[in-house]
Backbone as numpy.savetxt, mean C-alpha at the origin, in Angstrom:
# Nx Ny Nz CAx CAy CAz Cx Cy Cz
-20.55 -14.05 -4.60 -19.13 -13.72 -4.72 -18.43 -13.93 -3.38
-17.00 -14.85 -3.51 -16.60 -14.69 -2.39 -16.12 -13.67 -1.64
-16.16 -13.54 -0.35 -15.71 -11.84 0.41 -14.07 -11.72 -0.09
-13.96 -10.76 -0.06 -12.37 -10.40 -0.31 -11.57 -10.55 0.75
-10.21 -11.11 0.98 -9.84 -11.17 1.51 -8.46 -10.38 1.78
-7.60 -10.65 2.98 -6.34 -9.73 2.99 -5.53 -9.25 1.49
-5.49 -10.90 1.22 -4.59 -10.91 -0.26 -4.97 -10.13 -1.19
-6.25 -9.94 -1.55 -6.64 -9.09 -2.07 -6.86 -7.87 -2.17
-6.86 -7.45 -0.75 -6.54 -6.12 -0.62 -5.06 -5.84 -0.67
-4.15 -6.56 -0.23 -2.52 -6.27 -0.38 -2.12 -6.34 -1.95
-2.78 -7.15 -2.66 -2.55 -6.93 -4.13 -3.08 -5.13 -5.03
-4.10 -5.06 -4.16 -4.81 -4.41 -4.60 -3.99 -2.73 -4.49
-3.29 -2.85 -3.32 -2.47 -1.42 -2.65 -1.24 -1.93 -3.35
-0.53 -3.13 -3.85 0.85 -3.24 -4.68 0.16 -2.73 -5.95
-0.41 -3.25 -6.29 -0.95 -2.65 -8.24 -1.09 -1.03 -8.35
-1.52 0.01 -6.81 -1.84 1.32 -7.43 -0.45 1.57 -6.94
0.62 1.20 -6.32 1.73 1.66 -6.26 2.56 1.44 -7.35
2.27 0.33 -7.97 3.16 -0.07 -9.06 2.86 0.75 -10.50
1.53 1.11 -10.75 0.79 1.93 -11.90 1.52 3.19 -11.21
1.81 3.95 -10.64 1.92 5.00 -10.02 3.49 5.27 -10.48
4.48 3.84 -10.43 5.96 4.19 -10.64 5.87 4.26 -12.23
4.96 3.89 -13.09 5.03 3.74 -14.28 4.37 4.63 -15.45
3.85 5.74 -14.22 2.98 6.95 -15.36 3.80 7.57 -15.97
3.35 8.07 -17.27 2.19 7.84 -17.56 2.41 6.10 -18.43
1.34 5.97 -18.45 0.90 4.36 -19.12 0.53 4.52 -20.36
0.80 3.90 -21.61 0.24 3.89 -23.05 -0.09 2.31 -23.21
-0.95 1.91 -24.02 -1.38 0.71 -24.29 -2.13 0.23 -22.56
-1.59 -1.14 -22.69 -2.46 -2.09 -21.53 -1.19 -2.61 -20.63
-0.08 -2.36 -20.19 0.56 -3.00 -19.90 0.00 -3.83 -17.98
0.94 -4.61 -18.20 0.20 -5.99 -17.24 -0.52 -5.14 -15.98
0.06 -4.12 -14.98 -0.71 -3.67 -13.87 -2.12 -3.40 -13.90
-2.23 -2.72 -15.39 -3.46 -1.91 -15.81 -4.70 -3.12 -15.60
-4.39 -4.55 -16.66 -4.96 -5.39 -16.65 -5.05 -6.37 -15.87
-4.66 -6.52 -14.75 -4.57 -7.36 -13.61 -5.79 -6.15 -12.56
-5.47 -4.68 -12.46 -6.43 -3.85 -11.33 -7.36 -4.21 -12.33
-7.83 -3.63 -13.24 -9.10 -3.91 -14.15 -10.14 -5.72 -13.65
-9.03 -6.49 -13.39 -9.72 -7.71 -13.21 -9.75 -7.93 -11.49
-9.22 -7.29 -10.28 -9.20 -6.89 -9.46 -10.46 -6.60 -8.67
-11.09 -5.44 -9.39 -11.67 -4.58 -8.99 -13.10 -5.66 -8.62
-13.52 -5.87 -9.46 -14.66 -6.38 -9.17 -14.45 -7.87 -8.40
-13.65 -8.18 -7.88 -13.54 -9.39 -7.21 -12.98 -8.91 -5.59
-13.25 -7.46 -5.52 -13.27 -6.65 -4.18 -14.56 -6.28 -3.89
-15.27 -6.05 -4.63 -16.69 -5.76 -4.96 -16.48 -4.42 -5.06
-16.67 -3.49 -5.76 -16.02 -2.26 -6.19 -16.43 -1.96 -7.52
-17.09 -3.13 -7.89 -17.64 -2.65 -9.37 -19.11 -3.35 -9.14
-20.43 -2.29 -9.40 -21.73 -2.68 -9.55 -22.56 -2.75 -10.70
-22.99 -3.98 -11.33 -24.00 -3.64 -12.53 -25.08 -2.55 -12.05
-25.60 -2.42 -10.52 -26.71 -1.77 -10.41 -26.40 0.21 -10.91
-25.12 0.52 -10.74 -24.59 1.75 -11.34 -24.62 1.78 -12.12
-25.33 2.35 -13.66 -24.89 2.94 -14.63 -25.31 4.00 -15.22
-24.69 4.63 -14.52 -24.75 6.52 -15.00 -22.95 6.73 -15.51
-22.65 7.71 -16.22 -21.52 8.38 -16.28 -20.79 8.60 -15.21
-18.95 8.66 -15.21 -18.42 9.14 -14.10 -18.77 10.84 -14.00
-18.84 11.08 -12.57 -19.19 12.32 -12.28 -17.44 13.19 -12.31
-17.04 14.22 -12.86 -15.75 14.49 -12.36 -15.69 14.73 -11.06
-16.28 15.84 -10.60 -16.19 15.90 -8.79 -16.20 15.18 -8.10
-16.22 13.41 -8.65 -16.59 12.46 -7.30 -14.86 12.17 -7.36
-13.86 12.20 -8.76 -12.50 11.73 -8.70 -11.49 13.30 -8.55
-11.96 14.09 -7.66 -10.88 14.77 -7.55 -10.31 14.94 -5.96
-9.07 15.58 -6.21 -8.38 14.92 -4.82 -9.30 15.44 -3.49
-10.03 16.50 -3.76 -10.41 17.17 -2.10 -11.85 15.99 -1.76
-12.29 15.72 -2.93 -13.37 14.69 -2.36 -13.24 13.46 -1.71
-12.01 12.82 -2.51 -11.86 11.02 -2.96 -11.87 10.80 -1.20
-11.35 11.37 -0.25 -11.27 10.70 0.99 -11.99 11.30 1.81
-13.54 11.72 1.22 -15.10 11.61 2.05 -15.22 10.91 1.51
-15.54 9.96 0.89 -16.26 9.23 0.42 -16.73 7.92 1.04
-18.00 7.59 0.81 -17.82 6.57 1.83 -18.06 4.90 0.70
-18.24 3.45 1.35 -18.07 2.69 0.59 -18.99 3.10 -0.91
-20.33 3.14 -0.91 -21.09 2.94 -1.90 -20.65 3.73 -2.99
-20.17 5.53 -2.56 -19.75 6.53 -3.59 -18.89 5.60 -4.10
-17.48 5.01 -3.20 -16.78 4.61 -3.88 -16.56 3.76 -4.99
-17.66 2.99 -4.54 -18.26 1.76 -5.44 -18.95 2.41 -6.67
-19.71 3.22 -6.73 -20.35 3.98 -7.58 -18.92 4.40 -8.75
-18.29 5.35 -8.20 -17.26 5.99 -8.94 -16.39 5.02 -9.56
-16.17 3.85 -9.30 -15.34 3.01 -10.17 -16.26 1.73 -10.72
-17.46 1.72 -10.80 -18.23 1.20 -11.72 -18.32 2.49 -12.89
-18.74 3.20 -12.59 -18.41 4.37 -13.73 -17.81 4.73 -14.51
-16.07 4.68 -13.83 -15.11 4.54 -14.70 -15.21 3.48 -15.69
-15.21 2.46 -14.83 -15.20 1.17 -16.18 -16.22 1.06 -17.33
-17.25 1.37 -16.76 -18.32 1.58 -17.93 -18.30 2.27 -18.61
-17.58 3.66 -18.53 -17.52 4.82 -19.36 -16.71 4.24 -20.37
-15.44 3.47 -20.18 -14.50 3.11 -20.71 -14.89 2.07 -21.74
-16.34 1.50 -21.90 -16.62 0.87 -22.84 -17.39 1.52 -23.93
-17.56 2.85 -23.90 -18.11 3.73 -24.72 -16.85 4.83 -25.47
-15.81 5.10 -24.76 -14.81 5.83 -24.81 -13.44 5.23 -24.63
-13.17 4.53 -25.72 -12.08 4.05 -26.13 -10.93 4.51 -24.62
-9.61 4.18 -24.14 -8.74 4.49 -23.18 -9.31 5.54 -22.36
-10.80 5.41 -21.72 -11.16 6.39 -20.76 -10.48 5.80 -19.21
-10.67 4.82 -19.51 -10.10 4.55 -17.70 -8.47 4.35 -17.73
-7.41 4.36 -19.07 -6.31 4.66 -18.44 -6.03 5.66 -18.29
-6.98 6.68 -19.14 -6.97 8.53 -18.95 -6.72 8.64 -17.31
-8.15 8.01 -16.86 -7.89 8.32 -15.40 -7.02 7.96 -14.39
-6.67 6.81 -14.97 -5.53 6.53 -14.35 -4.28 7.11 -14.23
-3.67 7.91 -15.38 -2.86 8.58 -15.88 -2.82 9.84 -15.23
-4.05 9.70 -14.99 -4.42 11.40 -13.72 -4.61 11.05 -12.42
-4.29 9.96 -11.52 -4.15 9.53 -10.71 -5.50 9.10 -9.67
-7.00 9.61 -10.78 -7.84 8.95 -9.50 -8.06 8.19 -9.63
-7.95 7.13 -10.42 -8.83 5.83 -10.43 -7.72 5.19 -8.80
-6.47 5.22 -9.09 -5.31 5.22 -7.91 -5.97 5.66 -6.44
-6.58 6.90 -6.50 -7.28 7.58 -5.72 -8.34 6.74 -5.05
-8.95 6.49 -5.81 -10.37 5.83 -5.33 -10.21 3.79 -4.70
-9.34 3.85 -5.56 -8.73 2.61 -4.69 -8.13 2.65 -3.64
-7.45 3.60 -3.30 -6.73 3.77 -1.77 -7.72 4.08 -1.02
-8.89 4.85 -1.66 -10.05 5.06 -0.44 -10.57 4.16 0.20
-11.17 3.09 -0.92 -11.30 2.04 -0.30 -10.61 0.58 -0.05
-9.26 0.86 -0.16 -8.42 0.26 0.90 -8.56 1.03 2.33
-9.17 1.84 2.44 -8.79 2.62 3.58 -10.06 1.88 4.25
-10.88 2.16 3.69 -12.25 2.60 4.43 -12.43 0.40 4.69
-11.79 -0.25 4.20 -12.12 -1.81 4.35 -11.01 -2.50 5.59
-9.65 -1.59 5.60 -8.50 -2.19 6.19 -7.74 -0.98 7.20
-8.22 0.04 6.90 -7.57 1.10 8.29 -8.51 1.79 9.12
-7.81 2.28 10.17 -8.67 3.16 10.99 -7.84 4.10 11.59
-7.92 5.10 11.28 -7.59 6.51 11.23 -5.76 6.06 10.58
-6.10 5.93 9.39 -4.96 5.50 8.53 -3.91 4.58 9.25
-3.96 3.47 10.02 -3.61 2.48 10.81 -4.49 1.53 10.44
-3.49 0.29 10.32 -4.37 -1.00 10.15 -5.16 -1.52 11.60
-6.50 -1.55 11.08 -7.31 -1.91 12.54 -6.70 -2.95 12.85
-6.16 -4.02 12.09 -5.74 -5.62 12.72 -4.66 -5.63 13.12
-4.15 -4.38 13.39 -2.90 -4.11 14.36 -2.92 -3.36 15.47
-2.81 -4.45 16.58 -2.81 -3.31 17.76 -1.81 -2.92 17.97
-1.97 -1.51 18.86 -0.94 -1.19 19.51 -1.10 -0.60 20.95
-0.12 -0.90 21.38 -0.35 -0.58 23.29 -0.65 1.15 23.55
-0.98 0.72 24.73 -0.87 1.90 25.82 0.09 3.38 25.31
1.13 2.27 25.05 2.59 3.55 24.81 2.84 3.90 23.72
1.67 3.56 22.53 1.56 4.09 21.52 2.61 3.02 20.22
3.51 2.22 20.72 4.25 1.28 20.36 3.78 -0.14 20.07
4.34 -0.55 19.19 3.84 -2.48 18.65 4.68 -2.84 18.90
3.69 -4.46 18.26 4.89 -5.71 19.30 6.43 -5.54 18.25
7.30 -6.03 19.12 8.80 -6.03 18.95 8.88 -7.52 18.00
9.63 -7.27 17.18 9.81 -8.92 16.53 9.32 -9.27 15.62
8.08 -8.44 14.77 7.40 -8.86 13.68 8.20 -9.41 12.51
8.01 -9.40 12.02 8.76 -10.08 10.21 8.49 -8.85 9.74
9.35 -8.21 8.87 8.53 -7.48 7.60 9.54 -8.05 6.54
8.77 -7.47 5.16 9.42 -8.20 3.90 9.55 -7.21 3.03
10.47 -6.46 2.66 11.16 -5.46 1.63 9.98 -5.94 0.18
10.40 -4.55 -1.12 9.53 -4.76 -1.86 9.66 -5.64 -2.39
10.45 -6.32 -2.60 11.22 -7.47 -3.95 10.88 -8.50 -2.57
11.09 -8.30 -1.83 10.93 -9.94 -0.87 12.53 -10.28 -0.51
13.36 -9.06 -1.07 14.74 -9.50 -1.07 15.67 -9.68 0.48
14.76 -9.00 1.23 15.05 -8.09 2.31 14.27 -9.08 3.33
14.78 -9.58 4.64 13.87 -9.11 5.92 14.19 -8.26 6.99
13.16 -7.98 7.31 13.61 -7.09 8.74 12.56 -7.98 9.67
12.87 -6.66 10.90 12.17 -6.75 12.60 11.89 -5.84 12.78
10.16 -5.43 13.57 9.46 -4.59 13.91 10.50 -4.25 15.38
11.05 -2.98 15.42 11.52 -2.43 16.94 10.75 -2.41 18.21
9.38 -1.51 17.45 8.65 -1.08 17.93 7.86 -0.25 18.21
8.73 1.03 17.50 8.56 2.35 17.20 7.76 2.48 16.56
6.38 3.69 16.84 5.39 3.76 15.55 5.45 5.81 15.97
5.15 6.07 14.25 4.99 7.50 14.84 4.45 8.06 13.55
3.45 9.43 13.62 2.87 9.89 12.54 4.55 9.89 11.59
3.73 9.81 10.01 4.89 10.09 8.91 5.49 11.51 9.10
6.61 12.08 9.33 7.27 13.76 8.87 6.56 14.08 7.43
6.67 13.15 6.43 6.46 14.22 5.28 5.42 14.55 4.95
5.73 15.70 4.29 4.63 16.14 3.79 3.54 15.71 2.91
2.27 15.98 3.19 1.08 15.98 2.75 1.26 13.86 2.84
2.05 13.28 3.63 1.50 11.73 4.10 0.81 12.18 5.12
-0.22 10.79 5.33 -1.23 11.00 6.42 -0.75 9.45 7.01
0.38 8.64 6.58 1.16 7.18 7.46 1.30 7.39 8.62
2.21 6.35 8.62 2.19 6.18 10.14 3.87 5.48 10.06
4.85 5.89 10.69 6.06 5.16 10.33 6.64 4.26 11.48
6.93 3.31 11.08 7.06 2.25 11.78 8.69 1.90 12.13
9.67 1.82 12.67 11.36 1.33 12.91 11.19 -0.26 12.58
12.22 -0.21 11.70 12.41 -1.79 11.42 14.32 -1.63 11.61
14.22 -3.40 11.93 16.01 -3.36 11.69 16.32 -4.49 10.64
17.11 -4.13 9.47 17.17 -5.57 8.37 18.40 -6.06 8.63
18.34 -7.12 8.02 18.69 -8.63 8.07 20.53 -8.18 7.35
20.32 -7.00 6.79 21.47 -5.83 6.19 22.08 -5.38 7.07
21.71 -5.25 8.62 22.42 -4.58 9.38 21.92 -2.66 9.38
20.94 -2.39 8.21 20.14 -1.03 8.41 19.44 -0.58 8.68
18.79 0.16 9.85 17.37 0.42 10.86 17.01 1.77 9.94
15.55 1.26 9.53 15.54 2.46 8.63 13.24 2.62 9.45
12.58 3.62 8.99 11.21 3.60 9.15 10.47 3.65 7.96
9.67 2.22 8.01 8.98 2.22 7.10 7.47 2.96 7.16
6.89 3.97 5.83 5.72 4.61 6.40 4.56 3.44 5.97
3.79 3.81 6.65 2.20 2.90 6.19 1.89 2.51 4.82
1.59 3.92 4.59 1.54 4.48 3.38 1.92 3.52 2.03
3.12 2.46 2.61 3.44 1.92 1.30 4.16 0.52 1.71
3.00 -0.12 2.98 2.89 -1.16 3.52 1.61 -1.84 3.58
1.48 -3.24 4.01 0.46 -4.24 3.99 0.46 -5.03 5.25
-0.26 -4.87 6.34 -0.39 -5.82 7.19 -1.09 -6.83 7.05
-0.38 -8.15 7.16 -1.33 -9.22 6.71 -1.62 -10.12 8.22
-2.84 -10.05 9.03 -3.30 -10.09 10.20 -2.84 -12.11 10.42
-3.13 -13.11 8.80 -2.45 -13.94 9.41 -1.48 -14.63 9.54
-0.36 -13.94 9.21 1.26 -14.01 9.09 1.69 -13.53 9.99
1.00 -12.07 10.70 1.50 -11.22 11.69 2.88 -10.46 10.98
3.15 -10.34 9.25 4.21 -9.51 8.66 3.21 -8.80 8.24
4.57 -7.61 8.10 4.40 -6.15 7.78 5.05 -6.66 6.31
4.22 -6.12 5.20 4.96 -6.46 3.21 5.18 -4.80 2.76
6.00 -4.63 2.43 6.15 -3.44 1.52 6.10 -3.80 -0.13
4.71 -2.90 -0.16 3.78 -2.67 -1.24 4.32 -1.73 -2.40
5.13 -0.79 -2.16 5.63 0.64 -2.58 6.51 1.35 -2.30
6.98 2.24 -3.00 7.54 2.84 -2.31 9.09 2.20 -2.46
10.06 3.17 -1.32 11.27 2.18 -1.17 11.29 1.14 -1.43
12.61 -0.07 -1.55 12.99 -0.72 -1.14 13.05 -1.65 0.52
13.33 -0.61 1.25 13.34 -0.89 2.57 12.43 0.57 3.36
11.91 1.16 3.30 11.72 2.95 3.26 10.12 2.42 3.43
9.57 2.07 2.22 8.05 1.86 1.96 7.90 3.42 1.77
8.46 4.63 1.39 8.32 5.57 1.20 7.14 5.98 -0.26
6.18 6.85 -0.11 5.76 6.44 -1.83 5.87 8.13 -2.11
5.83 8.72 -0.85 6.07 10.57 -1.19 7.50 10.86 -1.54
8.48 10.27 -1.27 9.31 10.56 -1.48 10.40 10.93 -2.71
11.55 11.81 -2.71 11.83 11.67 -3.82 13.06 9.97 -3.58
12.72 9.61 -4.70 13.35 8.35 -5.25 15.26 8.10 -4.78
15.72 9.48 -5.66 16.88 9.39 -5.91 17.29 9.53 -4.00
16.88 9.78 -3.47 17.05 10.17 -1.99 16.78 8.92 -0.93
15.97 8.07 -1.67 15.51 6.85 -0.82 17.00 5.95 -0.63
16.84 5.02 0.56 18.04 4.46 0.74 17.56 2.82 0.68
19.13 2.29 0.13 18.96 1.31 -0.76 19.64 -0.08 -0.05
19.43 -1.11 0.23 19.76 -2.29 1.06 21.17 -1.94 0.54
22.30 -2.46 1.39 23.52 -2.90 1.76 23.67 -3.69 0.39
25.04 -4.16 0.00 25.11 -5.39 -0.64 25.50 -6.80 0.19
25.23 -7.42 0.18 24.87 -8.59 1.05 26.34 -8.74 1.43
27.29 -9.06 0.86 28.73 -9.27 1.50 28.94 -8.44 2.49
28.18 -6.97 2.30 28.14 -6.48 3.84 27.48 -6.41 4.78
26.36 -7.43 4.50 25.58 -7.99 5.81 25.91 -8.53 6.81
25.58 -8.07 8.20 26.24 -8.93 9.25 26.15 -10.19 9.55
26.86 -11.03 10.06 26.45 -12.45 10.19 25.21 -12.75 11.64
24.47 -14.08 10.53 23.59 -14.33 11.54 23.92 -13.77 12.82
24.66 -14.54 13.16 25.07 -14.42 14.65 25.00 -12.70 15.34
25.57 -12.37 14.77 25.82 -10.97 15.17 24.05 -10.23 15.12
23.49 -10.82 14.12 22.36 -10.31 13.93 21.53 -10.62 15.15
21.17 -11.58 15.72 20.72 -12.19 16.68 20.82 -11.29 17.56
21.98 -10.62 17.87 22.07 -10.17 19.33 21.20 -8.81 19.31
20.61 -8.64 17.94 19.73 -7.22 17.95 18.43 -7.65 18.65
17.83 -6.95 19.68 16.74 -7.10 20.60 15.57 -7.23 19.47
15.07 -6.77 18.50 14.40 -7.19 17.22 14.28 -8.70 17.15
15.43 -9.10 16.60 15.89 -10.16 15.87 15.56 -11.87 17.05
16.00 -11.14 18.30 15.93 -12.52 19.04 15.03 -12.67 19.92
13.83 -11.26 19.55 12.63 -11.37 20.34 11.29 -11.83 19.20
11.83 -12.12 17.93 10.94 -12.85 16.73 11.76 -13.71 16.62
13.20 -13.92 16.39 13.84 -15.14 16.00 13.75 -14.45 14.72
């Protein structure tokens, strides 16, 4: 099997954000069946597992000890159970661990201490100035400031980042509901906001791109230290 790569893991953190805006789920709709075909092309699903899912391995105080193999274990399980028990794995999904156990190991393959290892950052606790990032729709760009700082809200364990968009609005995007892709050098929002990458948040509260007629012009944009230290 080939190794997994970024894309795959950035698909992999858009699909449990996207199942997540859409609970609960009835039938198969497309997210369900795209992670289902996912999974095992991360390596995350083992023929050598087949025992029953354990409940204590999918509940929230465990899912983030876990290390690769549990993890691997626990979602070969799910799926297998699910061929004996008619909608067992959108059950779980519907209850948020199968979600769970995939962020673990997004974690445990692509962060370090909930920071993407393939992102450095300096001395001063700050990244490089100028990055690209790309809103959820792709509708949006921004520029990395520079600013990085644990998330405020509650019960996130992100990391929030200052961006300035292409809108003229400096807003912080958290980790939490972002994708660093090491060879683009952009930051993708996976979740969450629009521009925010927020995924704790409440919704109606998140803030929403400008309408473009009130975007500033290139020009003007340029002169933001962001903007003309990436271009």
């Amino acid at each position: 099997m080939t190794a997994p790569t970024h894309a795959h893991w950035e698909q992999l953190r858009r699909l449990t954000h996207a199942i997540d805006a859409r609970l609960p789920l009835t039938g198969a709709p497309p997210e369900l069946v795209a992670l289902r075909h996912l999974l095992p092309s991360l390596g995350l699903v083992s023929r050598e597992f087949a025992t029953d899912p354990r409940d204590q391995t999918l509940r929230d105080r465990t899912v983030g000890t876990l290390d690769p193999t549990e993890v691997r274990k626990a979602l070969t399980r799910v799926l297998q159970h699910d061929q004996f028990i008619a909608g067992k794995f959108r059950s779980l999904v519907n209850s948020g661990a199968v979600q769970r156990l995939c962020r673990r190991a997004y974690a445990l393959a692509v962060l370090d201490d909930d920071w993407p290892s393939a992102l450095a950052v300096g001395d001063d606790g700050r990244i490089p100035v100028g990055m690209v990032v790309r809103s959820l729709n792709r509708a949006v760009e921004g520029r990395t400031t520079g600013g990085r700082r644990r998330c405020p809200a509650a019960q996130c364990t992100g990391w929030d980042v200052s961006v300035a968009w292409e809108s003229g609005q400096d807003t912080r995007i958290c980790s939490e509901g972002w994708h660093f892709d090491p060879e683009s050098r952009e930051l993708r929002i996976v979740g969450g906001g629009e521009i925010t990458a927020r995924v704790v948040a409440d919704p109606s509260q998140d803030v929403q791109p400008l309408p473009r007629a009130k975007w500033p012009s290139r020009e003007v944009l340029l002169t933001h230290p962001a903007w003309w230290s990436g271009g």
